[in-house]
N, C-alpha and C positions, 0 to 999 in steps of 0.2 A: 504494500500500500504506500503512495508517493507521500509525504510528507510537507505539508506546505504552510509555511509562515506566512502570519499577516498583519502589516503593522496599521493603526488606525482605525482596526474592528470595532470599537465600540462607538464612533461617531457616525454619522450619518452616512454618508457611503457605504463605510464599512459596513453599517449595520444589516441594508438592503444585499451587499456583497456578502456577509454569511447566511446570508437566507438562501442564496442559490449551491452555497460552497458543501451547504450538511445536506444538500441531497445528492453528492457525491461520493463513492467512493475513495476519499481522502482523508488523511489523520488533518485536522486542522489546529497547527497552533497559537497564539495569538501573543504579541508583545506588549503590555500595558505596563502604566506606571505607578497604581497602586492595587490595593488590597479590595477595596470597593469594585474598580475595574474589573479585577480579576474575577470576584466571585460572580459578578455578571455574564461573562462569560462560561464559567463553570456552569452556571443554571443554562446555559445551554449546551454543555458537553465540549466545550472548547477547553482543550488545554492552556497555558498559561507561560509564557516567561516574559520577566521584570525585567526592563531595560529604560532608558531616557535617551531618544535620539540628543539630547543638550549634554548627554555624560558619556565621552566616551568609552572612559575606562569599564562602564557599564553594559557594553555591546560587544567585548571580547566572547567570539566562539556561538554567538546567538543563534550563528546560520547552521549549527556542527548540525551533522547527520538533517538534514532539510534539502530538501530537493527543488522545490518553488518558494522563490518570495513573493508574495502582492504586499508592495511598500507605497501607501496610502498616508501614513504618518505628516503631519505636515505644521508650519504654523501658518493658518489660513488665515484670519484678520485678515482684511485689505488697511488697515492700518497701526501697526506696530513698529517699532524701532526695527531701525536695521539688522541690529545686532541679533535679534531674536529670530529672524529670517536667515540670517546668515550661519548661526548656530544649528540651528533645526533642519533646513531647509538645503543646504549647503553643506556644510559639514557633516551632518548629523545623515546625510544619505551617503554620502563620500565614505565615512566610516564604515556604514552599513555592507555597502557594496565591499569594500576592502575585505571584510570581512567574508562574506559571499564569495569571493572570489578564492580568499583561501581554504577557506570549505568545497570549494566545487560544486558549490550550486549549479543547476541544471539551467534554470532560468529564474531570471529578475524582471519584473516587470514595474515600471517605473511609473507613478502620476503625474503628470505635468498637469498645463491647462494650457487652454488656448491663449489666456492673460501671459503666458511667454511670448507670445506671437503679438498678442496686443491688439490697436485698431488697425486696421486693412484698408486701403483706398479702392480693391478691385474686390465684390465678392460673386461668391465665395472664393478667401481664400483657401488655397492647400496647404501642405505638408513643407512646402520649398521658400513660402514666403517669407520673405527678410523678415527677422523677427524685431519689433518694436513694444517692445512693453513697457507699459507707462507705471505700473501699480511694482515698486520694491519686493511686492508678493512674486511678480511677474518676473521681475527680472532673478530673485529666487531662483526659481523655478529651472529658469533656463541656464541658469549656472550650473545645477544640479543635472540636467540634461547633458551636458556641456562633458562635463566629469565621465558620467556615464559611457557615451562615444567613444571620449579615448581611449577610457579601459577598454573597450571593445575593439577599438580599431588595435590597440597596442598589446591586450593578453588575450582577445577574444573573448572577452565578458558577455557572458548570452541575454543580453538586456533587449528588453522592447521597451518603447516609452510610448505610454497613453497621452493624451492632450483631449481632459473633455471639455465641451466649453461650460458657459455656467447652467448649476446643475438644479433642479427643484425637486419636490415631493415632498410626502410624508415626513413628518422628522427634522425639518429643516430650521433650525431657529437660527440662525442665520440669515441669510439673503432672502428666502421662500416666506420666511414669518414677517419679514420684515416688509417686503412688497405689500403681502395683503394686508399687513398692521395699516401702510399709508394710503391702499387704498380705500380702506374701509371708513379713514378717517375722510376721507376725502382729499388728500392731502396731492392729487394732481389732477386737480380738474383744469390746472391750468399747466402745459407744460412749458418747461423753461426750454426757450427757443422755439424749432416749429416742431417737434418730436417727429421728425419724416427721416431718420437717421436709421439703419435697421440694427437689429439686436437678435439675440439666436439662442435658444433657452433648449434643456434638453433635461425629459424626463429622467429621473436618476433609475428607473428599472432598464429602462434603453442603455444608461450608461454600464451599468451591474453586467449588459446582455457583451456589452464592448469587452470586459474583461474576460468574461466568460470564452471568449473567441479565440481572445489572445493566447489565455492557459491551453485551451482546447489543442491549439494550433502551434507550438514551440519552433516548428523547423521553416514555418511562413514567419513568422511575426518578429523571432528573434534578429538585432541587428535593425529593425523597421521602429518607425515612427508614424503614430496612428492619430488623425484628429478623432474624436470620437460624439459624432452631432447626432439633433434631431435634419429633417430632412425638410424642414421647416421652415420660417423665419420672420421676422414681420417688423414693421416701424416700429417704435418706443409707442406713439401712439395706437398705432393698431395692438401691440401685444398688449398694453394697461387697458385698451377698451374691453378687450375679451375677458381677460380677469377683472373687470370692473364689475360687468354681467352677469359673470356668472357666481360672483360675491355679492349681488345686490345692492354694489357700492356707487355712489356716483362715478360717470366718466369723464375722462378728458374731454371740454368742449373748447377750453381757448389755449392762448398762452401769455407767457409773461417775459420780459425783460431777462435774458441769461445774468445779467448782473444783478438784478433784485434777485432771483433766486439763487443763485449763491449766497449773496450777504442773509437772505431767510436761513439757509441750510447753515452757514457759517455760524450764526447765534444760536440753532436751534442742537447743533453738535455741540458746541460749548455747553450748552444746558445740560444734556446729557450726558458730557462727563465728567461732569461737576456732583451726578447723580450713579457715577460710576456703568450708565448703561451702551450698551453695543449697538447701533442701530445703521444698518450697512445703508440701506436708503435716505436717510434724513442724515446725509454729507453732503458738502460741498462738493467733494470728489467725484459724484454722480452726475451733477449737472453739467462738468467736459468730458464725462462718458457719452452721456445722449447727444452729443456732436458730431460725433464718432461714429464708422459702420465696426461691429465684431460679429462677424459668419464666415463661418468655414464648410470647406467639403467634407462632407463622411466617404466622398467616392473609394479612396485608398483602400479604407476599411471595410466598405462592401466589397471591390473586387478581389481580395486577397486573404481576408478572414471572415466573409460571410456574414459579418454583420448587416442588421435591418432593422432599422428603428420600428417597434410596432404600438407607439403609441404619438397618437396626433397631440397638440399643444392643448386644443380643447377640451379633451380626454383626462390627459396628465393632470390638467387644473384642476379638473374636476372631482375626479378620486382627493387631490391634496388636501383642496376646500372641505370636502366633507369630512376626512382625517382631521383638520384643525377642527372643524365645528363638535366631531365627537369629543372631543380632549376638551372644548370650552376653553378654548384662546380666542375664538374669531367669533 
């Protein structure tokens, strides 16, 4: 039975990623960093080893007798110090792999985002496009990618690197809570600028179905770089009217001044972290996103790992929404 590490298991990805991993044939083990973590995972029959991508004296031998890594681990904020991007995200996969590499792991499969790649003037872009990323997350990321290649081009490291773009469902308190938080409040009935910029969202079971491809597939995928989308895509305006709708929230009908909404987002981030809260929509940072086109092709990954997105944007929303309304957040 193959043996397969997973760093990241207990967050959102991960979590929808061990849903598909225990109806496999596989030992699955998972790296977390505490005790809580851990026993969460036990209740679901996942084994367990203690590590901190930020220690690396902590990561000696993690990969011993493992055969696949999915390294999902990450510091995702779109807005942290450098330093903690760099530790985590950078080093902290660097080590990893070093490690892997002297185990003889079989394959690593690596998470990127498409936030390496950044905005695109042509879309969709592909897999080859100059990478521009604007968000330190981003450029993370791609350092991390960066690393990854040469091991491969230089000892033959059997790495594949995922790129999904941004990701929603179930579970998401992050980005996913936080859209339908400001739409529900109403909080874009005006968009800043003309919202006709497009943006590309991709159900996270679709993305779960991206990895699944990749593991499937070792002797296609290894050495490759995969974007991993919905098939989808729509203006800033057109994606917040659909989940406006189908939240019962008011929609975008006008808009406003890019510079008054900024200076709004600008105080209204201050506020919240003066209140200690996370709130990825209500930055400033957003409003020179929706200037911006970010859509990429899934073609790579259809023609060569078989993947297929089988869930539409409207679809996706829709399970989410009513996941948040069971729970009594929305």
């Amino acid at each position: 039975m193959d043996r397969l590490l997973v760093t990241g298991a207990t967050r959102f990805v991960g979590g929808h990623l061990l849903e598909e991993l225990l109806k496999k044939d596989i030992e699955i083990i998972a790296l977390v960093r505490s005790q809580e973590k851990a026993q969460m995972m036990h209740r679901l029959g996942v084994k367990t080893i203690f590590a901190d991508l930020q220690k690396p004296e902590t990561l000696n031998d993690v990969t011993k007798d493992i055969d696949t890594v999915i390294h999902l681990a990450a510091a995702f904020d779109f807005h942290l110090p450098w330093k903690i991007y760099y530790q985590t995200n950078v080093l902290g996969t660097k080590y990893l792999a070093e490690d892997a590499l002297r185990n003889d792991v079989k394959h690593f499969i690596y998470t990127s985002t498409t936030e390496a790649m950044g905005p695109v003037e042509k879309i969709p872009a592909d897999e080859n496009a100059e990478p521009n990323p604007t968000y330190e997350y981003g450029k993370s990321k791609l350092m991390g990618e960066e690393i990854l290649r040469k091991m491969h081009e230089e000892n033959g490291f059997p790495v594949t690197i995922l790129r999904p773009t941004g990701i929603f469902g179930p579970g998401d308190m992050y980005v996913t809570y936080s859209i339908l938080k400001a739409l529900k409040k109403g909080r874009f009935k005006k968009m800043p600028g003309s919202g006709d910029k497009y943006i590309q969202f991709t159900y996270v079971k679709d993305v779960v179905q991206g990895y699944i491809k990749a593991l499937e597939k070792p002797d296609v995928s290894i050495g490759n770089t995969y974007i991993i989308s919905s098939d989808e895509y729509f203006t800033y305006k057109e994606g917040f009217t659909i989940v406006a709708e189908l939240l019962g929230a008011p929609k975008p009908e006008g808009t406003m001044p890019i510079w008054l909404a900024k200076f709004g987002l600008w105080l209204f981030e201050k506020w919240n972290k003066l209140r200690g809260i996370r709130d990825f929509v209500m930055h400033p940072s957003v409003v020179d996103d929706m200037q911006t086109n970010r859509v990429y092709s899934n073609e790579k990954a259809k023609k060569e790992l078989g993947f297929k997105p089988k869930y539409s944007f409207v679809e996706g929303w829709r399970i989410t929404i009513d996941w948040f309304r069971d729970k009594g957040l929305i």
